[in-house]
C-alpha positions in Angstrom: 30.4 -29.7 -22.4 30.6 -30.2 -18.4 31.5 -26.4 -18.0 28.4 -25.6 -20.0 26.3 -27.5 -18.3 27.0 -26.3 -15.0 26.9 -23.1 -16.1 23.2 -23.4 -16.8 21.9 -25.1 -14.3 23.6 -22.1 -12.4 21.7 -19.4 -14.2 18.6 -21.4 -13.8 18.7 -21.0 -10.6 20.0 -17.6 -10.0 17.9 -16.4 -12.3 14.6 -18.0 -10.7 15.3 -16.6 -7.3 15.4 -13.0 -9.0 12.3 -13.4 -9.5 10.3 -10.0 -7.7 7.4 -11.0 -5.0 5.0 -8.7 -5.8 1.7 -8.8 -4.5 -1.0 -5.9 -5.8 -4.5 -5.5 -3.4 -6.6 -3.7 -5.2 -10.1 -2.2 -4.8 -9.6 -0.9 -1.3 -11.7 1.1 0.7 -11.1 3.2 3.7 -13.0 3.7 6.8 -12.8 4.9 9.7 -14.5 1.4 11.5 -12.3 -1.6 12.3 -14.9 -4.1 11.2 -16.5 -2.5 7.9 -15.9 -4.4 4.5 -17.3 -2.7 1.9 -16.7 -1.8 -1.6 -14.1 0.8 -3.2 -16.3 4.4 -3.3 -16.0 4.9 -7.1 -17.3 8.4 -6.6 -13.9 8.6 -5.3 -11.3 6.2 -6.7 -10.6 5.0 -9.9 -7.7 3.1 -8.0 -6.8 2.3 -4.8 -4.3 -0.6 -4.5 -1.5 -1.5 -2.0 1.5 -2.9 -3.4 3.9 -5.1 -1.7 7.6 -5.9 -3.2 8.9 -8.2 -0.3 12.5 -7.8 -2.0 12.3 -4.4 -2.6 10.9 -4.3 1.5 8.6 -1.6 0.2 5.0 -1.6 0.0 3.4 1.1 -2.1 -0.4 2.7 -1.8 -1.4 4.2 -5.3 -4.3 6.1 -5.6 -6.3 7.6 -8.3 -8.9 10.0 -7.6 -11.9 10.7 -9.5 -12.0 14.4 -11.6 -15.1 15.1 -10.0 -13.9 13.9 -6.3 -10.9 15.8 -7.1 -12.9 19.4 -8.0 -15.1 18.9 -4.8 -12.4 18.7 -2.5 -10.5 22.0 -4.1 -14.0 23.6 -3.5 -14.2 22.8 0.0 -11.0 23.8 1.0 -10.4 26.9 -1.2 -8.1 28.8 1.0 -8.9 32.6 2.3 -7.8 34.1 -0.7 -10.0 32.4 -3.0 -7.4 30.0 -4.8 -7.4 26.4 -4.6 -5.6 24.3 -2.5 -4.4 22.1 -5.7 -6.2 18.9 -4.3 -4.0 16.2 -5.9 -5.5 13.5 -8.1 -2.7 10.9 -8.4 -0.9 10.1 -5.1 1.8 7.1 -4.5 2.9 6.8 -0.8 6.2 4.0 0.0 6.4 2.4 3.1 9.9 0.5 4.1 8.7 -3.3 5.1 10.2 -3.8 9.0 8.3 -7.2 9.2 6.7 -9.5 6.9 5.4 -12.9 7.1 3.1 -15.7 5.9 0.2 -13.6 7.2 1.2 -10.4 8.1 3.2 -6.9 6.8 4.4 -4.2 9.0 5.8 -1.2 7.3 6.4 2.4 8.0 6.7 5.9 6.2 8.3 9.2 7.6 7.4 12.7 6.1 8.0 16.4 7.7 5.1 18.6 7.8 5.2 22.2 8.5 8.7 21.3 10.8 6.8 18.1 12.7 7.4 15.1 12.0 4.5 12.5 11.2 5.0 8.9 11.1 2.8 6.4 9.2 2.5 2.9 10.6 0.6 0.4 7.9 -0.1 -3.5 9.4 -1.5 -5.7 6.4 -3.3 -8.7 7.3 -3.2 -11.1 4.4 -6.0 -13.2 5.8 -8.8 -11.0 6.1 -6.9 -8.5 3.4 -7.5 -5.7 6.1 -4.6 -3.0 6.5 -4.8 -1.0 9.8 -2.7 2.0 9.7 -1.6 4.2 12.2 -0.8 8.0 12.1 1.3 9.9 15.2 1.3 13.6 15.1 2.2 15.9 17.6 2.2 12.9 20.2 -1.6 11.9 18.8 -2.1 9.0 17.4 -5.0 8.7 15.1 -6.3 5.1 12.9 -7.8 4.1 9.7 -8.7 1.1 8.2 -9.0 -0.5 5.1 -10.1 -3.3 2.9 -9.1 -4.5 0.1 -11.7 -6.5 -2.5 -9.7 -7.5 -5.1 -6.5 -9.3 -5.4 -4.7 -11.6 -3.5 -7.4 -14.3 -3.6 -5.9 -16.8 -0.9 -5.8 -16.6 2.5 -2.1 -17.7 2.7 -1.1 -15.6 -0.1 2.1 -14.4 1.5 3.6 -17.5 1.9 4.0 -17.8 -2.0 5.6 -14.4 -2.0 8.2 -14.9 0.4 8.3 -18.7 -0.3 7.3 -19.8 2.9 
């Protein structure tokens, strides 16, 4: 009766630090401004959410684009010979998580583009639910920002996640 017991209270707790920590901001805009807090351009998105799986270390952008978003953008970038440039309308970027804390994610993504290499840098601040991410190409570095309206809903949020 011990043995089972123990055995339990074992898988009780193994079994309740399993548990993922997943956080999901959602209806998030981009911009080109540091300081602008607006609301997710639904003439663009149906969804636009950053996931973060602190013990997968990966945070994940999904985003949906509208049909009509979708059929502008393969008009006005047709290529030369007339056909479209097949403008996608689902897209789902993973960064690898180098640094997270009670307030703050740090995560990066690598992908080769015509033989260059482009790195994406993302910083997530959980306090004002702002994510500043940086793109180097070709030894440029270029920045956008966004802000997320929906989830989270506490300034501290993180520290629930990674049980801070």
């Amino acid at each position: 009766m011990k043995k089972i017991i123990i055995f339990l209270i074992c898988f009780i707790l193994v079994a309740s630090s399993a548990q993922a920590k997943v956080i999901i901001l959602s209806n998030c805009s981009e911009t080109d401004e540091k300081f602008t807090k607006g609301e997710m351009d639904k003439s663009q998105f149906e969804k636009n959410e950053f996931v973060i799986n602190i013990n997968q270390k990966l945070v994940k952008n999904n985003i949906i684009r509208t049909d009509s978003y979708v059929k502008n953008q393969n008009e006005m970038f047709k290529n030369s010979d007339g056909t479209s440039p097949n403008f996608n309308k689902i897209l789902s970027n993973e960064y690898q998580i180098e640094y997270s804390d009670s307030k703050f994610v740090k995560a990066k993504r690598n992908v080769n583009l015509n033989n260059s290499d482009v790195k994406f840098t993302i910083e997530i601040n959980s306090k004002d639910k702002t994510i500043t991410e940086t793109t180097d190409y070709k030894g440029r570095s270029f920045r956008n920002y966004t802000y997320c309206g929906g989830g989270a809903g506490n300034k501290d949020f993180l520290n629930k996640i990674i049980g801070k």
